[in-house]
C-alpha positions in Angstrom: -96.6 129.4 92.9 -97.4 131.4 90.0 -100.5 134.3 90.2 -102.2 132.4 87.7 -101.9 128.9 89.4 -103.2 130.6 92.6 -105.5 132.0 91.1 -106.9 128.6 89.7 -106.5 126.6 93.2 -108.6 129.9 95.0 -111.1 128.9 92.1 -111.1 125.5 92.5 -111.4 125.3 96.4 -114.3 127.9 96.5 -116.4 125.7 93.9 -115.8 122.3 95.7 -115.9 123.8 99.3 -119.2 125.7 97.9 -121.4 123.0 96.6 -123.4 122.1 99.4 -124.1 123.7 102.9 -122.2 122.4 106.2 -124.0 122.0 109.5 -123.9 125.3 111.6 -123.3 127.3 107.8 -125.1 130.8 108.0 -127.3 130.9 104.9 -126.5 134.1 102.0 -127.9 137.4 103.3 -128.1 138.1 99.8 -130.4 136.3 97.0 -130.3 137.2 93.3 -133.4 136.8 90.6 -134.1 136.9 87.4 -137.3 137.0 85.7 -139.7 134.9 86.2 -138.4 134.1 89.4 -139.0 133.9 93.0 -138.0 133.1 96.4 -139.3 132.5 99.9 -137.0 134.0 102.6 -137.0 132.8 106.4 -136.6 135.9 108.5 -135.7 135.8 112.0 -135.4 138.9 114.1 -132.8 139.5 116.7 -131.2 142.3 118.4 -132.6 145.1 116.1 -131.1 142.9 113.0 -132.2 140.8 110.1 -131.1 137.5 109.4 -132.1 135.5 106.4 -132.6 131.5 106.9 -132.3 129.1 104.0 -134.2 130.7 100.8 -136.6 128.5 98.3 -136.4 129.4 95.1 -139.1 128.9 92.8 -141.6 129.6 89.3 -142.7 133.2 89.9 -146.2 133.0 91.4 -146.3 129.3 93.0 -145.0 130.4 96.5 -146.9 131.2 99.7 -144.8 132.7 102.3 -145.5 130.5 105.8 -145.4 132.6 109.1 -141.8 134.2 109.2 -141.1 134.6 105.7 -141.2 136.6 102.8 -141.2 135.6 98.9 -140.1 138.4 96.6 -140.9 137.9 92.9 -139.7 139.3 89.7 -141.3 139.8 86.5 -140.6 139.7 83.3 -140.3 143.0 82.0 -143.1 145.0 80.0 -142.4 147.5 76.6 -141.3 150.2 79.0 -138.4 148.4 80.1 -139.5 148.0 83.5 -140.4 144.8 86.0 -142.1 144.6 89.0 -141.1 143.7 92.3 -143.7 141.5 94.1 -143.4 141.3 97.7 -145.5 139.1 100.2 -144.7 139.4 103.7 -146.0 136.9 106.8 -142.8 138.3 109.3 -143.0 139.7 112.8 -142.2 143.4 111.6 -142.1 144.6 108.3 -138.6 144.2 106.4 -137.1 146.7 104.0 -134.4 145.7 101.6 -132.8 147.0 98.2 -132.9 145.8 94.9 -130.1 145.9 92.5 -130.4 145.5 88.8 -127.0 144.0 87.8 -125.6 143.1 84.4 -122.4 141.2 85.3 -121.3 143.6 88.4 -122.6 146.5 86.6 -124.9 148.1 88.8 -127.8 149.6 86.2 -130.7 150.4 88.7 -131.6 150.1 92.4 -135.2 150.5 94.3 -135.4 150.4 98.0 -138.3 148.0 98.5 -140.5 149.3 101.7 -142.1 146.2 104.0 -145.9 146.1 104.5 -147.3 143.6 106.7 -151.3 144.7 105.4 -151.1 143.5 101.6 -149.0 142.6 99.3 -146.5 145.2 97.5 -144.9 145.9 94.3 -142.1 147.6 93.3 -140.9 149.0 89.7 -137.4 148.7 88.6 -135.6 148.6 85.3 -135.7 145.1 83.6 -132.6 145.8 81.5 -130.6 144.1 84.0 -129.6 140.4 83.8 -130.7 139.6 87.5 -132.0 141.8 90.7 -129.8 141.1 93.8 -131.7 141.4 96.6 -129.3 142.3 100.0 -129.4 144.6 102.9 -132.5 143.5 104.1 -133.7 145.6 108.2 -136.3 145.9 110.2 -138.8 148.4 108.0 -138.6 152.4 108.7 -142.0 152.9 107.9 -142.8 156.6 106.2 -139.0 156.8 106.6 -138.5 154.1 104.0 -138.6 156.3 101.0 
């Protein structure tokens, strides 16, 4: 088999084998955005570690996070080049997690986003980028955070 033909059938079984969730499938621990955008976040907490349940996308400020989640928002981006981050969190402990402005894989900004259980948070972070990936996600450090 050719590199190219292997290529193709690697292609081909991701997108068939990747179009709908299995029983027993463990959910992204990653979630991109793009502006406008937003997405509520199970989080369960075990061990010391963060894990991320199914996510629910949706129009940036329709969500409310339930007990155990957090919705993360971005919007669109102002003259300065810049968007904010909007966090809500309703979890057991805060959660801290990374933002990564991406165009393509290009990586064009980051912000580490500290958790806050007492009010809702925002975040600045470049709006060049074509989406924000959202990944590595931990119990919060507090004052550490920064």
């Amino acid at each position: 088999m050719s590199t190219v033909s292997g290529a193709a059938c690697i292609v081909v079984a991701l997108v068939a084998g990747g179009a709908q969730a299995r029983p027993g499938d463990v959910p992204p621990q990653t979630w991109d955005l793009k502006a406008g955008q937003e997405v509520t976040l199970p989080i369960s907490i075990a061990d010391g570690h963060v894990a991320l349940g199914p996510a629910r996308p949706s129009k940036l400020g329709t969500a409310r996070p339930g007990p155990g989640e957090i919705t993360v928002g971005l919007t669109p981006g102002d003259k300065t080049l810049h968007a904010q981050i909007l966090v809500v969190e309703k979890t057991e402990a805060p959660i801290d997690f990374v933002a990564t402005g991406l165009n393509g894989s290009v990586k064009i900004d980051e912000a580490v986003v500290c958790g806050d259980l007492s009010a809702p948070t925002s975040t600045r972070i470049g709006s060049v980028p074509w989406r924000v990936k959202l990944n590595q996600f931990e119990i919060g450090k507090g004052a550490a955070c920064k």
